[in-house]
N, C-alpha and C positions, 0 to 999 in steps of 0.2 A: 508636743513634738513638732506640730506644724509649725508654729511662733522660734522655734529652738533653729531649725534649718532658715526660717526666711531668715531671722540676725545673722547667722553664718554666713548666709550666700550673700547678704549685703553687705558685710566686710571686706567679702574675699572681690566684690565688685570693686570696693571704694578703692584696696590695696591695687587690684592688677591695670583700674583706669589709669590713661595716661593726665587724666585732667587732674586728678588726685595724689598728685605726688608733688609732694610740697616738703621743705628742709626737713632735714634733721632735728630730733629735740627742741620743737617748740614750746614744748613744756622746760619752763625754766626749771633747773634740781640742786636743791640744797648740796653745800661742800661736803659735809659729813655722812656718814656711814651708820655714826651714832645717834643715840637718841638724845638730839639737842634741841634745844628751839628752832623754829622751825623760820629758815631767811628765804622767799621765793622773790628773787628779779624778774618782773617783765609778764608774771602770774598772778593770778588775784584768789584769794584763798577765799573758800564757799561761806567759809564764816571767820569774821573777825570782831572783836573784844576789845570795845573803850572801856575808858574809865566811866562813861555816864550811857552806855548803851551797847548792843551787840547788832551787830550789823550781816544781812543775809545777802549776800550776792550771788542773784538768782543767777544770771547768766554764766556762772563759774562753776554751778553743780550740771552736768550733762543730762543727770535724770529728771531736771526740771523740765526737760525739752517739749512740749506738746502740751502741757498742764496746765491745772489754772492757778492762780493765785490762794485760792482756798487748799487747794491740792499742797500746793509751799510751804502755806503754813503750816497744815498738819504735819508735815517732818524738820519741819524746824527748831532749834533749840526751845526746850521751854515751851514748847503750846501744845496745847489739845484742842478740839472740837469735840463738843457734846453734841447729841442727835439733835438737838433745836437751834442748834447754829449757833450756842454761845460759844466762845472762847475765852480760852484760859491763858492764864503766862506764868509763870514758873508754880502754878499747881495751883494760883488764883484766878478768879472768874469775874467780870467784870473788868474789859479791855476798851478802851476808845481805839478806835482805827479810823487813822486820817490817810488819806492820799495826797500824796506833793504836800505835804501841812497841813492838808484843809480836812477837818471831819467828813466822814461820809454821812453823817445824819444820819445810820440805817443801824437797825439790829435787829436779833431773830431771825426769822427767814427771810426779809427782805436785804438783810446784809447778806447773807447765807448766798441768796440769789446770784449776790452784784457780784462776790468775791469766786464764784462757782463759773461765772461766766465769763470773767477776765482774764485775759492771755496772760501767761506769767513772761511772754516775750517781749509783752509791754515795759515789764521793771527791772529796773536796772539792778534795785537794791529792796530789803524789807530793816527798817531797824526798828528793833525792840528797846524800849526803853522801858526800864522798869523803875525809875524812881525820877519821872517830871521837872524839871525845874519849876520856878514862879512863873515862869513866862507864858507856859504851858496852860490849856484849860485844866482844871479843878477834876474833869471827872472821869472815870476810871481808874477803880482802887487798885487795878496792878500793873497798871499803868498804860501805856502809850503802845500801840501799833504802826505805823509811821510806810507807809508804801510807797516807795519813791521811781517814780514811772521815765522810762528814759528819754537825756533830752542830748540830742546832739551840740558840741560844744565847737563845731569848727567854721573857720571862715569860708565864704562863698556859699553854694550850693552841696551837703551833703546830707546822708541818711543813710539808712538801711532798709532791706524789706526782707519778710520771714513769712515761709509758709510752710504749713506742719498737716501729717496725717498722722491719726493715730487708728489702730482697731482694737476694741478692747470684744464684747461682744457685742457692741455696737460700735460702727465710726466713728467719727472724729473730725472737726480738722480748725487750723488756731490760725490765722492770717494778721500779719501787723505791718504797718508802716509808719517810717520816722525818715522827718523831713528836720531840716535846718537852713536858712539863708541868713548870713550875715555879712551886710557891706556898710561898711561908713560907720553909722551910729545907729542905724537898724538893727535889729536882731528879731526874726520870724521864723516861727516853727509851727509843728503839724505831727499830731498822731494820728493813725486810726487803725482799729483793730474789726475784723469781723471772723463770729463765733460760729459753726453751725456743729452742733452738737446732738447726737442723740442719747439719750440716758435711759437708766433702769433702777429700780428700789426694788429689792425685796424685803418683807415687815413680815415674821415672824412673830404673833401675842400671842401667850396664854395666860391666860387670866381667871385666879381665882378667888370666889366669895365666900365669905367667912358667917355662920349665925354668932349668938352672943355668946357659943362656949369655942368659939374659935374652930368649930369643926368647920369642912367645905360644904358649902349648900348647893353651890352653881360653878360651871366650869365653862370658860368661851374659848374658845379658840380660834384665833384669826389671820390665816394666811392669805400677807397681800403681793401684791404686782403693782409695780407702778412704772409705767415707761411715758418715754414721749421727744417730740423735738425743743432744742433753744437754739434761738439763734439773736446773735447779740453782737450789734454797730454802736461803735464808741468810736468820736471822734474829738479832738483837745488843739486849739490853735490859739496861737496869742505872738503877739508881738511886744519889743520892746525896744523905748527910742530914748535915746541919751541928748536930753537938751546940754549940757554940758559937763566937765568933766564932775559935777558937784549932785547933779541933778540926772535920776534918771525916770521914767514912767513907763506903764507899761498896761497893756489889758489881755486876759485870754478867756475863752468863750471852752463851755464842755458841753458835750450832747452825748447820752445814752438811749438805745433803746433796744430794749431786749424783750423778747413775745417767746412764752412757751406753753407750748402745747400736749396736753398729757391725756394718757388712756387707763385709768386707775379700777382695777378690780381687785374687791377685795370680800372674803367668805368667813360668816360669822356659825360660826360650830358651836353649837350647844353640847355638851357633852354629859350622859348620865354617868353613874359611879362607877361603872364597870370600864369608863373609857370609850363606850361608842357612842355616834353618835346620835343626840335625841332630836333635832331639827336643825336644819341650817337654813342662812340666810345670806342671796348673793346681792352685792353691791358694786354696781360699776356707775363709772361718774368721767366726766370727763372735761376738765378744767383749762380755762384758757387764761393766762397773765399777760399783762402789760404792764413792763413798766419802762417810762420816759421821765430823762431829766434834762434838765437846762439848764444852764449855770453862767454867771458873767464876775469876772473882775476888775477892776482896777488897783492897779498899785503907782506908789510913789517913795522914792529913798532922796533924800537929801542930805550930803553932808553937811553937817555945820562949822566944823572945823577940824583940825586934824585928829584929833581924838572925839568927837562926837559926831554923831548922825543921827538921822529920824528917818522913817518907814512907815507906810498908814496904807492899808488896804479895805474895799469894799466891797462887800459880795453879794449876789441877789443869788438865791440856789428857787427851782421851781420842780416837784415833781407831781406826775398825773400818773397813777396804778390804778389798774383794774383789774378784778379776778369776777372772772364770769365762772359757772359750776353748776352741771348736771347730774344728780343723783337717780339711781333705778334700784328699789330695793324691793327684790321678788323672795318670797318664803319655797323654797324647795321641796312644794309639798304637792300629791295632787288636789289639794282643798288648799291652796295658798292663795297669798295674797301678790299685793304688786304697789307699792308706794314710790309717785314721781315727786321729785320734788326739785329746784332751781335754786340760786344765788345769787345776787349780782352787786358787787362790794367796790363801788367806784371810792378813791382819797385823793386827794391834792393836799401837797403843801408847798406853803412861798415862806424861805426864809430868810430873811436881811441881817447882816451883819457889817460891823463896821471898828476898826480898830485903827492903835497908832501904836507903837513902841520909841522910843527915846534910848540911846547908849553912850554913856560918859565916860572917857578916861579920867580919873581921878590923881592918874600918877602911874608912874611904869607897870605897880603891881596892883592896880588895882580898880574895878570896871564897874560903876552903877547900870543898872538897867531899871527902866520904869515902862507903865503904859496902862491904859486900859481897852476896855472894850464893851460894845454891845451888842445885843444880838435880838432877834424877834423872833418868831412862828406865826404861822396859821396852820392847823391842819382841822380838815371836812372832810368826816367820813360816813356815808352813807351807806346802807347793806339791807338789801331788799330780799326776802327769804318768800318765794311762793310755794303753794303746793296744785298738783295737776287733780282737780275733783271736778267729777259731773262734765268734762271733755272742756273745761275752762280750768285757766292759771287764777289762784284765789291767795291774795295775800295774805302770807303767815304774822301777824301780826305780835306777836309772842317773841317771834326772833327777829324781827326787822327793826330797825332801829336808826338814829342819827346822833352823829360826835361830833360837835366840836372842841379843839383844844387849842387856846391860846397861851404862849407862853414867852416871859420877860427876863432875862438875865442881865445883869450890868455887874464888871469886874472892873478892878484896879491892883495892880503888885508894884511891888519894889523887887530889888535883891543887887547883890553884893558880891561881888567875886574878885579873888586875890591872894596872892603867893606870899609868902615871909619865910625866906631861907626855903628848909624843908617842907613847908607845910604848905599847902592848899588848901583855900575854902571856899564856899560859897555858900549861901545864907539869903532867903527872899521869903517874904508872905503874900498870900493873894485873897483878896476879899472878892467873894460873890454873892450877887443878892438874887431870889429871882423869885417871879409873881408869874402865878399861873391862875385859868379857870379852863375846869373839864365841864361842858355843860350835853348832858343826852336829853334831847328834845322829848315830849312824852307821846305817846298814839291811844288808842282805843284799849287797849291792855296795860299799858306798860306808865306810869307816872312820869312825870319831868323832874330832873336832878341837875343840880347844878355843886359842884364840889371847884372852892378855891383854895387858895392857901398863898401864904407869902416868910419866905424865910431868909437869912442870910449867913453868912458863917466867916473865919477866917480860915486858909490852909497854909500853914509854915511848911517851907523844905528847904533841904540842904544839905552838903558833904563836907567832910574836913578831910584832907587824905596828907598822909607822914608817907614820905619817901628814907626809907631805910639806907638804902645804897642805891647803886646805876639799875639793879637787874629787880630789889622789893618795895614794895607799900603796901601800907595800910590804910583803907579808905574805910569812913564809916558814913552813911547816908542815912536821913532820917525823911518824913515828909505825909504829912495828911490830904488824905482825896474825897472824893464823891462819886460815889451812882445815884443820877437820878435817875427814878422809874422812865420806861420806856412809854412814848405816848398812848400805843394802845394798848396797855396794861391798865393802865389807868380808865378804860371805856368799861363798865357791867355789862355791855351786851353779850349776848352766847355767841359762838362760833362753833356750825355743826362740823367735825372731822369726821366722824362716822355717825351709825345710828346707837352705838353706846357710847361714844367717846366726845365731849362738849369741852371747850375753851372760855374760860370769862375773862373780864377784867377785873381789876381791883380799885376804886375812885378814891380810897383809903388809904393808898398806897405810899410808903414815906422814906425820902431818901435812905441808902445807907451810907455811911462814914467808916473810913478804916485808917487806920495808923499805920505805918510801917517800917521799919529797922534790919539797915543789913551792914553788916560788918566782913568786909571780904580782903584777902589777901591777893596779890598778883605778884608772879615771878615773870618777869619780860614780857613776852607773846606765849610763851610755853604753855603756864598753869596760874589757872586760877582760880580760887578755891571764895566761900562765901556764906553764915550763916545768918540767917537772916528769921524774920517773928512779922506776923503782920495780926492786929485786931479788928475785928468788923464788930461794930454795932450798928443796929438797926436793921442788919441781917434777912436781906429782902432773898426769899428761896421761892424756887418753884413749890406749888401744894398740890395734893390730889386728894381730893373729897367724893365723895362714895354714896350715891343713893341706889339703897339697895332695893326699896320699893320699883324702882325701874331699872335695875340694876345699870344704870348710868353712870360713868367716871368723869368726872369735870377734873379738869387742870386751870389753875388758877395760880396767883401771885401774894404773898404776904410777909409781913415782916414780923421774923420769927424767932427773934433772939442774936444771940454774937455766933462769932467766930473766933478762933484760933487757928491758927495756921505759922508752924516751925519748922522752916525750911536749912537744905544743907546742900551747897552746890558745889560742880566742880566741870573745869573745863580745862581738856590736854589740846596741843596742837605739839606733834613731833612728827619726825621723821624717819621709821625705822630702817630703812634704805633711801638711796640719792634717788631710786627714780617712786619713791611712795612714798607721800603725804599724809596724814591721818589727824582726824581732829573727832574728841570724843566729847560730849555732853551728858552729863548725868545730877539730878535735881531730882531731892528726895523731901519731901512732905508730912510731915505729921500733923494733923488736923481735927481738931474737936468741935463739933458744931452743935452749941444749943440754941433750942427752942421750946415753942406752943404753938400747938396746933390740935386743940382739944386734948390733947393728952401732951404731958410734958416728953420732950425728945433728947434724946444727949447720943451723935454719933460721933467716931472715933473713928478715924482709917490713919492707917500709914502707905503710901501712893509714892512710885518713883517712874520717873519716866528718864529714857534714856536714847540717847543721836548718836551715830557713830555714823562718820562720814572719810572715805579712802578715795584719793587721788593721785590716779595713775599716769607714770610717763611711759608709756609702752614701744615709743619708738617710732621712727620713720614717718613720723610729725602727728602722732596719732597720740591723744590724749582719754586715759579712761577712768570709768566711777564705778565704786560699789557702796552703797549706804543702806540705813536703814534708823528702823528707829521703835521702842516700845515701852509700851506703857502700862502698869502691873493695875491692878486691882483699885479702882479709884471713886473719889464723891467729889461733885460739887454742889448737891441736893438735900437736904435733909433725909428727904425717902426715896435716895434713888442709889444704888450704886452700880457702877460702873465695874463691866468686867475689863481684862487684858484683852490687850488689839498692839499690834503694830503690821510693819511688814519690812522688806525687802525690795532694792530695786539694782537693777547697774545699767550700763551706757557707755557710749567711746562717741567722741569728738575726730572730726579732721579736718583741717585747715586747705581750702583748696582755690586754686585762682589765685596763687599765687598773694594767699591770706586774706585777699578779699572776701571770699565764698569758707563757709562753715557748714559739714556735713553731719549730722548729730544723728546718735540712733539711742533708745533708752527703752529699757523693757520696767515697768511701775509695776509692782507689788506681784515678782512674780511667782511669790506660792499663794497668792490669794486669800492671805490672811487679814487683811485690813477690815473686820467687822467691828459694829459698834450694837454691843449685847449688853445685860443688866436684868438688874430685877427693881421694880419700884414697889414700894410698901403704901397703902393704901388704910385710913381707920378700921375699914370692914375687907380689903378684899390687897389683892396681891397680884405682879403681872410682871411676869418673862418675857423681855423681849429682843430681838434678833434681829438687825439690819446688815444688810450685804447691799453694794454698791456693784455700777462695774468699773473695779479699779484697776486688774488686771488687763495693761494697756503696753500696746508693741506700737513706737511713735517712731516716722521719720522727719526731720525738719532739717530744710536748707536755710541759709540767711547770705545775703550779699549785702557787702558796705561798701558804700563809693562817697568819697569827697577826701577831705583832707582832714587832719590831726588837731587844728589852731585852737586853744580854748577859747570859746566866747561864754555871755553872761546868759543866765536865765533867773526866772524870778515863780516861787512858788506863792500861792496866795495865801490866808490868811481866815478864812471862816472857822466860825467854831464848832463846840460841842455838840449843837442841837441836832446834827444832820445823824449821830451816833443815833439817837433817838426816837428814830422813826421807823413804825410799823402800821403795814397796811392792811389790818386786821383781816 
């Protein structure tokens, strides 16, 4: 009710200010009454639909206002997030997410981090691509995530800056700045964003053990807390100078650094058969992260003549993460015990890349593209596990350990692109090779291992699309991709999360491949409809294995047989009145996934997730949102499934300053439904579990633009896949 009156009385502020009275219907509104396609002049719609991708524009949805980038995603057409930070795209798993072009090198919780702590004020746009061209890296079987960060396009001195509150049951607040200078043949720009965030996790497990006739033997119960601060300065500059009108260069420099700090208690409940309970055990811990990065580019574009040009970019990326961790695990008993124990898991990695592209006109209808690329790694990860015995810290030597992993890719593609009357195609293959060695040094317990491997592949893609008339087509795209394992999946060392709950890697561990085929129709902008089939082999799934002797659950990594996955899509964008817009997304899934994992597996779901998003012209320059989005019953695990979650949000926009100045107000998930619950299946044992966030968020955010309109040029770099793939164990 509190939250319900502040958005009233800050309406009824913005309406009665004199500062805030700005034109008439600056929301542009379609001619029609009816439900036609949907024409907006002068308006940018939250989501719009290529032929070769869907495009999110963040700054057009109102409820975006205050959130981060990971927050976007989850309501965006086609994606999910699972509790370990994977992400999904049209009901597949296994996404590359690049920024400006360039891979983020990160996945798991350390992507989870980066994308959790980014202003979504920062990006202009998010495009999904779901079927790569050749040009494209090789990996992520469903394909491309594409984060495109705002760059101001005008002449002289201009920019914006935005500063946002939110309270959810903790504060908030999302600050950003965009610069632009362009005179002569300069062009220089400047972001920076700074984060300060406080968060909260609640983790609801119960978990049960199974003897050999499948009766319960043991019962845990584990209710957690997890709060703490983040706070995260990103800053992005580069410039770019035009030797002449054939030739241009350019370099830009990125620095991240985000520190969070957390106070995590968490109570393990032994339960006897009646339900109460027979001992418990408290654990509080309290973990500090760092993580920095650096990054440099250089770029160059030359044309070579009026149909051809070259492009060649070089990138050094550098990052240094450390997670420090104090464990306190006391027995709730008056004859208990008291177990301290420490962490300290410092990683660096430097990755070098370097590429060119080539573009030829062949003829009116028709464009070769060539190039290749390479790329390097180092990552060093070291993880010192002590315990507090005898009033001295005494090396646990058992779980302390050291990684290296070096790794080599070199690529080359072709492809093809070209019109004939009705028809469109395009047609490219890309070959990549790549040699790696995972080596963990050995200590007083633990052996020396060194695991290499070296493999190559080719990946064909491509579409043909038939134009019916002005208003239909038919496009059919095909195209083969890649996951490789993430770097620290690949390390054996343990990673304690609790005192029953262990993390390893896998050194075994072997890409997977997936085919994919989608066949889809489009009428205009209106509707667009899409069935589509994708195969995975070599079906790399989360595991969970089960020692019931210490009743311990490790979570681990292995390749577990294929996939199937038969997908059916469909996207409206109409107008049922001039002053409401409405664009709907729905993508339905049928999915069989075998494997082994000691016992053969065969699961089956049918999974749909659904976006509906309504854009209001309410009048008297005041623009508003109501959206939401949900997702039924879902796997992307062999033994894991996924309950229903979505939510609910809205928002109203106004123009003020005479359209300089944007006053945004946005209430996020507000029945507080966005939980992410499930049950995972275990050989011997079984676990329900229940996460709640605080997502439930009442955000105000102003933004002021000053300079001018003129577009000028900007230049995104060019690194690759590797940065997808890094984890800081």
């Amino acid at each position: 009710m509190k939250i319900t009156t502040l958005l009233l009385l800050l309406l009824t502020l913005m309406e009665g200010s004199g500062v805030c009275q700005g034109p008439v219907g600056d929301t542009a509104r379609p001619k029609s009454r009816t439900l036609k396609e949907v024409t907006v002049t002068g308006h940018v719609l939250p989501v719009e639909r290529k032929r070769d991708k869907v495009i999110v524009n963040v700054e057009a949805s109102v409820t975006n206002t205050g959130s981060t980038v990971l927050e976007v995603l989850e309501r965006s057409p086609g994606v999910t997030v699972d509790r370990n930070g994977g992400i999904s795209l049209n009901g597949k798993a296994g996404v590359l997410v690049m920024i400006d072009d360039k891979p983020t090198y990160l996945s798991g919780d350390d992507l989870n981090n980066l994308l959790s702590s980014m202003n979504s004020a920062q990006v202009a746009r998010i495009e999904l691509i779901a079927n790569p061209t050749a040009k494209y890296d090789a990996a992520g079987s469903a394909g491309i995530i594409n984060i495109k960060t705002k760059k101001s396009k005008s002449n002289g001195l201009n920019g914006s800056v935005t500063g946002s509150f939110g309270q959810g049951i903790y504060p908030k607040t999302n600050n950003s700045l965009v610069l632009n200078y362009r005179r002569g043949r300069v062009n220089a720009f400047l972001n920076y964003s700074f984060n300060d965030t406080k968060y909260l996790t609640n983790l609801y497990a119960y978990r049960q053990y199974f003897d050999a006739n499948r009766d319960v033997s043991a019962v845990l119960q584990q209710p957690s807390y997890f709060s703490g601060t983040v706070m995260n300065n990103t800053v992005k500059a580069g410039v770019d100078y035009t030797l002449s009108a054939s030739t241009t260069i350019g370099m830009a420099v990125t620095g991240t650094d985000i520190h969070r700090m957390g106070h995590n208690t968490a109570t393990a409940n032994w339960l006897r058969a009646d339900g109460q309970v027979d001992s418990a055990i408290l654990t509080q811990s309290r973990p500090e992260n760092r993580f920095r990065n650096g990054a440099i580019n250089w770029n160059g574009r030359q044309v070579l003549a009026k149909n051809a040009e070259l492009t060649a970019d070089v990138d050094y990326l550098h990052y240094r993460m450390r997670l420090e961790q104090d464990f306190d695990n006391r027995l709730l008993d008056s004859g208990g015990y008291e177990q301290v124990y420490r962490n300290d898991i410092p990683t660096t990695i430097d990755i070098f890349s370097a590429k060119a592209d080539a573009t030829v006109g062949l003829g009116s209808d028709l464009t070769l593209t060539t190039g290749f690329k390479t790329s390097s790694s180092h990552t060093d990860n070291a993880a010192t596990y002590q315990d507090w015995l005898n009033q001295q810290w005494i090396k646990d030597e058992t779980l302390s350990n050291h990684f290296v992993y070096r790794e080599n890719i070199q690529a080359v593609y072709g492809a093809l692109e070209g019109k004939v009357r009705r028809w469109s195609y395009q047609g490219g293959v890309r070959y990549e090779y790549t040699r790696y060695t995972a080596h963990q040094t050995g200590n007083s317990t633990q052996r020396d291992s060194l695991v290499s491997r070296n493999y190559g592949s080719f990946f064909p893609s491509g579409y043909l699309s038939y134009k019916l008339d002005t208003m239909n087509s038919l496009t059919l795209t095909v195209g083969r991709r890649v996951d490789r394992p993430v770097f620290q999946t690949l390390n054996p060392f343990l990673f304690v999360i609790n005192k029953y709950t262990y993390e390893t890697g896998n050194p075994y561990l072997l890409p997977q491949y997936t085919w994919n085929f989608e066949l889809s129709h489009q009428y205009g902008n209106l509707l667009t409809t899409g069935i589509s089939l994708a195969r995975v082999s070599n079906y790399f799934s989360q595991i969970f294995l089960s020692d019931t002797s210490k009743t311990i659950l490790y979570y681990t990594q292995g390749n577990v047989g294929r996939v199937y996955n038969l997908g059916l899509s469909m996207s409206l964008n109409v107008s049922p009145a001039r002053w409401w817009s409405m664009a709907l997304t729905a993508v339905m899934n049928h999915k069989q996934l075998r494997g082994f994992n000691g016992n053969e597996y065969t699961s089956t779901i049918t999974q749909l997730s659904a976006n509906i998003n309504n854009q209001l012209s309410i009048g008297r320059g005041y623009a508003g949102e109501v959206s939401a989005f949900y997702t039924t019953r879902a796997r992307n695990d062999i033994q894991e499934l996924l309950y229903p979650t979505g939510q609910a949000s809205v928002g109203v926009a106004k123009t003020v300053l005479k359209k300089k100045g944007t006053i945004k107000v946005s209430y996020r998930d507000i029945f507080y439904t966005n939980a992410m619950e499930g049950l995972t299946s275990f050989p011997d044992a079984s676990e329900y579990f229940k996460i709640k966030r605080d997502s439930r968020v009442l955000t105000v955010a102003f933004t002021f633009r000053f300079g001018k309109s003129q577009k000028a040029t900007s230049h995104a770099d060019g690194a690759s896949e590797e940065k997808e793939r890094v984890q800081n164990g």
